[in-house]
C-alpha positions as CSV (number, residue, x, y, z in Angstrom):
1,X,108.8,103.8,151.6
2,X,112.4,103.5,152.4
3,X,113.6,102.5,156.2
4,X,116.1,105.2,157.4
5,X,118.8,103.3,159.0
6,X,118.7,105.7,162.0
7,X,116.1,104.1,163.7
8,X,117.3,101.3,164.7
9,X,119.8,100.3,167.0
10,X,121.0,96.4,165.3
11,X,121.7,95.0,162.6
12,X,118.7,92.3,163.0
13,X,115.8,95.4,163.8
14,X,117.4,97.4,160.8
15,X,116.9,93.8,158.6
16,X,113.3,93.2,160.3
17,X,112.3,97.3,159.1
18,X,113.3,96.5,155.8
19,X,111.1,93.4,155.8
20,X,108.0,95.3,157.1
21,X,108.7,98.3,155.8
22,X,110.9,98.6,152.7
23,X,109.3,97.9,149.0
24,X,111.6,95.9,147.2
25,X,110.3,92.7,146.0
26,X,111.3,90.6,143.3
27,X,109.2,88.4,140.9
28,X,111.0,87.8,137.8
29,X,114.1,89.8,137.8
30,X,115.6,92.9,138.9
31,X,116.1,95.8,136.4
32,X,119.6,96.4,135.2
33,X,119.3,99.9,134.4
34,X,120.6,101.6,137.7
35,X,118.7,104.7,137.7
36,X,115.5,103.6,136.8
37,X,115.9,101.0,139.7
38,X,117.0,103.8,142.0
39,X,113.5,105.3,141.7
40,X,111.8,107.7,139.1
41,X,109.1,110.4,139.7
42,X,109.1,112.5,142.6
43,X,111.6,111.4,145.5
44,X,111.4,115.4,148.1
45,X,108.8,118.1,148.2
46,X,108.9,120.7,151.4
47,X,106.1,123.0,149.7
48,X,106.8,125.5,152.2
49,X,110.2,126.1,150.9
50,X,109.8,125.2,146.9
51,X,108.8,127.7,144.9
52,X,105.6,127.2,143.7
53,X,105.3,126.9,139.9
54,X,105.5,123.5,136.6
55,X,108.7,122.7,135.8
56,X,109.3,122.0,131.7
57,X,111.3,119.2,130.2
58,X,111.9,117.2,127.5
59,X,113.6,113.9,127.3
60,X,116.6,113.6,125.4
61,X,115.5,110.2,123.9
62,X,112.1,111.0,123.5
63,X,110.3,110.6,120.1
64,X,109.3,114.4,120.9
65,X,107.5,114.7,124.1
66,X,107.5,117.4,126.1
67,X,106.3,117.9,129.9
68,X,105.0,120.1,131.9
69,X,104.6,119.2,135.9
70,X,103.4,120.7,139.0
71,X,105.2,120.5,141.9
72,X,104.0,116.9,142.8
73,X,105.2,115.7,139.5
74,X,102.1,115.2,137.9
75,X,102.1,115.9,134.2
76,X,99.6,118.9,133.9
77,X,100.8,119.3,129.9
78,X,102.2,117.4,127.2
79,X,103.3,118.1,123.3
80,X,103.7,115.1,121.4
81,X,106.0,117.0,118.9
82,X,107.3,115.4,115.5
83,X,110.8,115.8,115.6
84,X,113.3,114.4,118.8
85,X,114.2,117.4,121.4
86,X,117.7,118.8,119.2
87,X,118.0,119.0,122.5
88,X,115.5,120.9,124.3
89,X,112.6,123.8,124.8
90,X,111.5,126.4,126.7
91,X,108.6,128.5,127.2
92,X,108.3,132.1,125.0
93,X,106.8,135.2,126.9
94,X,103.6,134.9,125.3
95,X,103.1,131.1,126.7
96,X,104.5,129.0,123.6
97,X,107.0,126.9,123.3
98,X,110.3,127.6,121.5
99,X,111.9,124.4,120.7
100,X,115.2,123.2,119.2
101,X,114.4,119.8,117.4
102,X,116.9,117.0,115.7
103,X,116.0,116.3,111.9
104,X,117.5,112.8,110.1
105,X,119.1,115.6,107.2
106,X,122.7,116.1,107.1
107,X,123.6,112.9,109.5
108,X,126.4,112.3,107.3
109,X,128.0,116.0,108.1
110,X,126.3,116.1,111.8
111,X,126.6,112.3,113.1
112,X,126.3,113.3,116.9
113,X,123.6,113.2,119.1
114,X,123.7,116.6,120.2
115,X,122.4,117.2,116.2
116,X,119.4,119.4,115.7
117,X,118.3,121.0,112.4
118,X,115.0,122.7,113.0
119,X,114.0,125.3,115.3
120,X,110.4,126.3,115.9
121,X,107.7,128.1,118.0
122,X,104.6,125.9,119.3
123,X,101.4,126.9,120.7
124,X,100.1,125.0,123.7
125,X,97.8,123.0,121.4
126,X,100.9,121.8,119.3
127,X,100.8,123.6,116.2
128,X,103.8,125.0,114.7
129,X,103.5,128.5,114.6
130,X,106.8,129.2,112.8
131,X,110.1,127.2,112.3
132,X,113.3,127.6,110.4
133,X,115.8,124.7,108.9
134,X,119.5,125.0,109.5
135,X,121.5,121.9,108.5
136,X,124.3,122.3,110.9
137,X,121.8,123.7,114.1
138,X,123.0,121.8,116.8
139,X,122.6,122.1,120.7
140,X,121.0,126.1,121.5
141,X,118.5,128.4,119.5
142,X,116.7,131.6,121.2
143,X,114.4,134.2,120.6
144,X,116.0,137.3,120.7
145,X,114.1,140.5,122.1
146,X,114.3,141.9,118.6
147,X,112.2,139.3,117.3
148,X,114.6,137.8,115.0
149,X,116.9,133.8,116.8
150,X,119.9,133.5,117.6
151,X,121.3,129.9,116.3
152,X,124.3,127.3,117.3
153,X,125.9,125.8,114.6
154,X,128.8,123.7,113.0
155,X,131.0,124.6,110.0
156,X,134.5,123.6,108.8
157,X,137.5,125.3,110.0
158,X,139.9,126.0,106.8
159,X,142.3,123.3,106.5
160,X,145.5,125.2,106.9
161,X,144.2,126.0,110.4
162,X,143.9,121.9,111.6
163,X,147.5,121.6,112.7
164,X,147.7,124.7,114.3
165,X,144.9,123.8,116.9
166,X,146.3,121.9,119.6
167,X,145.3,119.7,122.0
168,X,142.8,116.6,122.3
169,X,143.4,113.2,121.5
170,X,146.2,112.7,119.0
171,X,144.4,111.3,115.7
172,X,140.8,111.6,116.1
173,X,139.7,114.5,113.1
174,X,136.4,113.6,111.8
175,X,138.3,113.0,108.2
176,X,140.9,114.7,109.3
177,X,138.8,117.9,109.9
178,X,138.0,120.0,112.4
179,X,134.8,121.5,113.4
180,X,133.7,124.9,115.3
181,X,130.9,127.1,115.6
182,X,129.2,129.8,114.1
183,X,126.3,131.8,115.9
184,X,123.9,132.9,112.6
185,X,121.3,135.6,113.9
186,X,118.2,134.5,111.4
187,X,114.9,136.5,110.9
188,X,111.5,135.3,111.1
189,X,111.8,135.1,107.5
190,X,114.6,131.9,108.0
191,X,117.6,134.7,106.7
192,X,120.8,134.8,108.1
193,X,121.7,138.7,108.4
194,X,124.3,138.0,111.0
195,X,127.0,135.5,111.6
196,X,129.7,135.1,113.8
197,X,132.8,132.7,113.0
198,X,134.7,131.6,116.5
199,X,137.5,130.1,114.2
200,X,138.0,133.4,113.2
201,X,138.4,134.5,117.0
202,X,139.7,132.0,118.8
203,X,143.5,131.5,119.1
204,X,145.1,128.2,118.3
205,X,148.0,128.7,120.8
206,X,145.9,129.6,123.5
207,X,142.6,128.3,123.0
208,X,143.6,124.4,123.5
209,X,141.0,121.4,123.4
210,X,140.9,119.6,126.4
211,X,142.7,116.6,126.9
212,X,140.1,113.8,126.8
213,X,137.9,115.4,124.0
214,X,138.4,114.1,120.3
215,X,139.8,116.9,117.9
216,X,136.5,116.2,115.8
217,X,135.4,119.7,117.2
218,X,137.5,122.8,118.2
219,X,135.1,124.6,120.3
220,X,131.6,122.6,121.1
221,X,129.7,125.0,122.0
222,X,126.5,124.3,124.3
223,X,124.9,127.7,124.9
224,X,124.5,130.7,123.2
225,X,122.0,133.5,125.1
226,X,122.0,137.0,124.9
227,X,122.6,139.6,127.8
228,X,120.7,142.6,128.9
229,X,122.9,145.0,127.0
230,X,122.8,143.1,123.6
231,X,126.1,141.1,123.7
232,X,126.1,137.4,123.6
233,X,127.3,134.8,125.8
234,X,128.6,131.7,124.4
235,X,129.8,127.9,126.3
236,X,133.0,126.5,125.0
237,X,132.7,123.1,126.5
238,X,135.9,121.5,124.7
239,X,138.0,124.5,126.0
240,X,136.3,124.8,129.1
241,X,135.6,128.4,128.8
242,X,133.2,130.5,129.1
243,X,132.9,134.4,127.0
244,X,131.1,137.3,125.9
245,X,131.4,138.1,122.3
246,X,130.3,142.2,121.5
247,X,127.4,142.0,119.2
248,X,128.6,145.5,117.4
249,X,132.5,144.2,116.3
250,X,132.3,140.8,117.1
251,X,135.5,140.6,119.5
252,X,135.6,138.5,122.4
253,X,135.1,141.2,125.8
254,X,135.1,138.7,128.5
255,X,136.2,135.3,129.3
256,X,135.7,132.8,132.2
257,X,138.4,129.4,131.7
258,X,139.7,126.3,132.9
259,X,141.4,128.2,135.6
260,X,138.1,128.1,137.0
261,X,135.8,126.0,135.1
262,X,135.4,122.4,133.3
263,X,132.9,121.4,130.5
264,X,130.7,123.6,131.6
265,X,126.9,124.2,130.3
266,X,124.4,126.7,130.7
267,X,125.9,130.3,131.4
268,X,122.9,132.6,132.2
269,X,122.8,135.8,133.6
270,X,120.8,137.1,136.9
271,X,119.6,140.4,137.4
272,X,122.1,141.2,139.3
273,X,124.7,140.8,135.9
274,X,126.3,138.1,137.9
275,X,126.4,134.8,135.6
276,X,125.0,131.1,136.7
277,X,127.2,127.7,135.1
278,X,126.6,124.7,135.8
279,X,130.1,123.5,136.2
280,X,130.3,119.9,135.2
281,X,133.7,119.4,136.3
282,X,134.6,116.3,133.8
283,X,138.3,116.9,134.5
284,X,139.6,119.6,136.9
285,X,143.3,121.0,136.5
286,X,144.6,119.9,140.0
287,X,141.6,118.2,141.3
288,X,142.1,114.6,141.0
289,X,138.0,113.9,141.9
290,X,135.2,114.2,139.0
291,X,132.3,116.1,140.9
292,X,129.7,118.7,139.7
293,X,129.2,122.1,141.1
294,X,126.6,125.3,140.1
295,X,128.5,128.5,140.5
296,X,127.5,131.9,140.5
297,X,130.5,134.2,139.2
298,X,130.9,137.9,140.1
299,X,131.3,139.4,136.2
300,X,133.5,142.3,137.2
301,X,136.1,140.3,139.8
302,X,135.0,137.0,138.5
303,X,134.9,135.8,141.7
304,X,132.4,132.7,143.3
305,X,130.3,134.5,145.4
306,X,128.3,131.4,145.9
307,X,128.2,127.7,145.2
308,X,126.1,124.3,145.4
309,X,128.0,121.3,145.5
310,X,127.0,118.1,147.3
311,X,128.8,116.5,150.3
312,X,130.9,114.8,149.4
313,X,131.0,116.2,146.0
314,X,131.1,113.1,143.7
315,X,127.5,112.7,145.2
316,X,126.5,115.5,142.2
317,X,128.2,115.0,138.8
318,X,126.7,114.9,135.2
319,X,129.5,114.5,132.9
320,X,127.6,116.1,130.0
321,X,124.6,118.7,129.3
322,X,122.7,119.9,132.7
323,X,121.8,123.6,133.7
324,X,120.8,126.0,136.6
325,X,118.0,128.6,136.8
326,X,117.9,131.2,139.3
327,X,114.0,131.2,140.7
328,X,112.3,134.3,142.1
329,X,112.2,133.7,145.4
330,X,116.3,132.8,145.2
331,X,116.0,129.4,144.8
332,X,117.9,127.5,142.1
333,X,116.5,124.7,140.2
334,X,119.6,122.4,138.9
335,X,119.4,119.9,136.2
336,X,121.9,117.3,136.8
337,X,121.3,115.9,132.9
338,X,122.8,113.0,132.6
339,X,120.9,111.0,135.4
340,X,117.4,113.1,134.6
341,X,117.6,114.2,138.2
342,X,115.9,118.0,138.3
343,X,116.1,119.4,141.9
344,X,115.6,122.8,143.5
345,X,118.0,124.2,146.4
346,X,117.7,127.4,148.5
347,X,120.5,129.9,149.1
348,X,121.4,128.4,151.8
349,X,121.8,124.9,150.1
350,X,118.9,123.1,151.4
351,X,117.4,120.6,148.8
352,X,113.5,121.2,148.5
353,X,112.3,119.9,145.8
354,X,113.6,116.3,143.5
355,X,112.3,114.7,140.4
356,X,113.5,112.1,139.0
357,X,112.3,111.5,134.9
358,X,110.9,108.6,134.6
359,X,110.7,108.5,130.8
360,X,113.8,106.1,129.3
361,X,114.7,105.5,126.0
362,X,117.8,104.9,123.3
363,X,119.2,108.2,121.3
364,X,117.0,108.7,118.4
365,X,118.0,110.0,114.9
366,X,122.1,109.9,115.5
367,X,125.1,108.1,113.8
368,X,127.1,108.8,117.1
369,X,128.7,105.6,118.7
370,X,130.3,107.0,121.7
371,X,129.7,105.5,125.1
372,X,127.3,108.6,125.6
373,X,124.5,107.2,124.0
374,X,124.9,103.6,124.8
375,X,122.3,102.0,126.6
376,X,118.8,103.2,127.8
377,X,118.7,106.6,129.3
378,X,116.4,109.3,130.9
379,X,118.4,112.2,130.1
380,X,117.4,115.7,130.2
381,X,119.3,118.3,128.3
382,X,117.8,121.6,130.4
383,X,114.7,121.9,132.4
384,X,112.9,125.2,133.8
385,X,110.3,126.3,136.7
386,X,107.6,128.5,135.4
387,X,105.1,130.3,137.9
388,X,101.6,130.4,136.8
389,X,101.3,133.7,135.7
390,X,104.2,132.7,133.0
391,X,101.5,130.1,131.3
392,X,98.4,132.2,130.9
393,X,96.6,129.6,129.1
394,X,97.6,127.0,131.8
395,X,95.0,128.9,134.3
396,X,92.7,129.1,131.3
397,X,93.0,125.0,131.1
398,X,92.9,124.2,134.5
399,X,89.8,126.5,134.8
400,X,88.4,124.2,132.2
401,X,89.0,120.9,133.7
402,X,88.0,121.7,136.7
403,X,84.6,123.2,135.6
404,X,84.3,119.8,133.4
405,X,84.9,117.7,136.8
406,X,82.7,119.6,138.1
407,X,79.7,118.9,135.8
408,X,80.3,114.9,136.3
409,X,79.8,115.1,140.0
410,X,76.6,116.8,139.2
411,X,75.9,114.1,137.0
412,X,77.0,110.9,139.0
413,X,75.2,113.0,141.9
414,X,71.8,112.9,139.8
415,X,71.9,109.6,138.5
């Protein structure tokens, strides 16, 4: 239990609260990592607010363990997977688990951490119900509605193109090349029948990397989805930008960029047609203050029409990955990524609910050597509240156990 400082009125009753009251001993030494030390688990619940449901994650650094909690952060299901998140999963309609995993092939091509290279549905028992290999997958993979996935990946942009892309730091080509990405609609069979090239889209003169961002990669994208009517929406993180590419012709029909947004990750769309990002603002235009910020954008006047940022700001920020999901009942449940901190807030900005991951670990399967992955971390790419009637075998389960407990009672009862 923390003392709030509010309650007392010196110096000396604030120091004898924290004696009697506050945990923080020391035996041996203090930890050094600063998050875990912060506190891990479950820091806020106001059930009457939260909306009731298990939230899914999976551990960036994880050997390939994925969670499923309740509301008081217990862990009500686990996979034990055999490939590292690639960099993340969700749950399928019909209960499993669609997961983007990180393979060791192609490290040579794909030395990043953000990597992947297999995607694959799970049931809840862990067996791999279908998967598909693509060398250069990295970040995002989704099940369409059509049955067939939509993929992120990597792929040389032609060499006569490399000095025509400006931008970035001065010098640092992987090679002297230059990445971008291609979205590859694959079967259930593993074929490619559609691909679509942003190189071939994208406009050197316009479409500029920012700043502080190596020139290994053009575009980094970081999501790929696809909207009611068909199209897809696609996350330019190194141009800070934000579009809709027309799944019929393959032009680009709508766009959302650093006039508004920075590094951005996770565009989804509500009902409503309006689109959630979590804005990670790594480096505004004419903001000189790093702060994050979940934005819902009008799609026709692309217009805020509303906003969750802390107070003050730089309270909030996670430089990289993170994500926001719209709940039922209006609430939104925000990932800030890099810290492993998943929290819900209402509409009217009221935090609710906080977890904290507790699970640490160093990047697994990666030849990156950035500051990113130095160090132990808790990182989680994108997390996600299901209700219970999303996870019909979850009832099933829970049925189960309790029956189970119910039988030793018996037991302990007769004996």
């Amino acid at each position: 239990m923390v003392v709030e400082r509010g309650k007392y009125k010196t110096n000396e009753e604030y120091l004898k609260g924290l004696k009697g009251e506050r945990i923080m001993t020391v035996k041996n030494k203090v930890d050094q990592n600063t998050i875990r030390r912060r506190g891990t688990g479950l820091r806020v619940l106001n059930a009457k607010k939260a909306y009731p449901g298990y939230t899914l994650f999976a551990p960036i650094t994880g050997k390939g363990d994925v969670f499923l909690i309740d509301l008081e952060g217990k862990v009500v299901h686990q996979w034990k997977l055999a490939h590292p998140p690639g960099a993340y999963g969700y749950l399928l309609p019909n209960g499993n688990l669609f997961y983007n995993g990180k393979t060791k092939d192609n490290l040579d091509q794909v030395p990043w951490w953000f990597k992947g290279g297999v995607i694959q549905e799970i049931n809840p028992q862990g067996k791999v119900i279908w998967q598909a290999k693509q060398a250069f997958h990295h970040h995002d993979a989704r099940r369409l509605k059509n049955g067939n996935n939509i993929v992120l990946a990597l792929e040389k942009v032609p060499s006569t193109l490399v000095p025509k892309i400006q931008g970035g730091i001065p010098g640092t080509e992987l090679n002297g090349e230059i990445f971008a990405d291609v979205i590859h609609e694959v079967n259930p069979e593993g074929k490619i029948i559609w691909s679509w090239h942003a190189y071939e889209h994208l406009d050197p003169a316009k479409d500029i990397i920012t700043a502080n961002d190596k020139r290994e990669e053009w575009s980094h994208a970081n999501s790929v989805g696809e909207l009611a009517d068909g199209n897809f929406l696609l996350s330019f993180r190194n141009l800070s930008t934000v579009l809709i590419v027309d799944r019929k012709n393959g032009e680009i029909i709508w766009r959302l960029g650093p006039e508004a947004l920075s590094h951005q990750h996770y565009p989804n769309e509500l009902p409503n047609g309006n689109i959630l990002i979590f804005d990670n603002g790594t480096s505004r235009g004419q903001i000189a203050l790093n702060f994050s910020r979940v934005i819902e954008v009008n799609r026709k006047t692309k217009q805020i029409v509303w906003e969750y940022r802390d107070n003050p700001p730089h309270n909030f920020f996670s430089p990289y990955i993170s994500s926001a999901q719209r709940l039922p009942n209006g609430n939104t449940l925000i990932t800030e990524g890099n810290y492993g901190r998943i929290f819900e807030v209402t509409q009217d900005k009221e935090i609710v609910w906080e977890y904290v991951n507790p699970y640490f670990g160093s990047q697994q399967v990666t030849k990156d050597t950035s500051l990113a992955v130095q160090g132990e971390n808790n990182s989680v790419f994108r997390a996600f509240r299901y209700g219970l009637k999303d996870i019909p075998w979850l009832k099933s389960q829970t049925a189960q156990i309790s029956v189970k407990k119910s039988k030793l009672k018996k037991k302990s009862k007769k004996s």
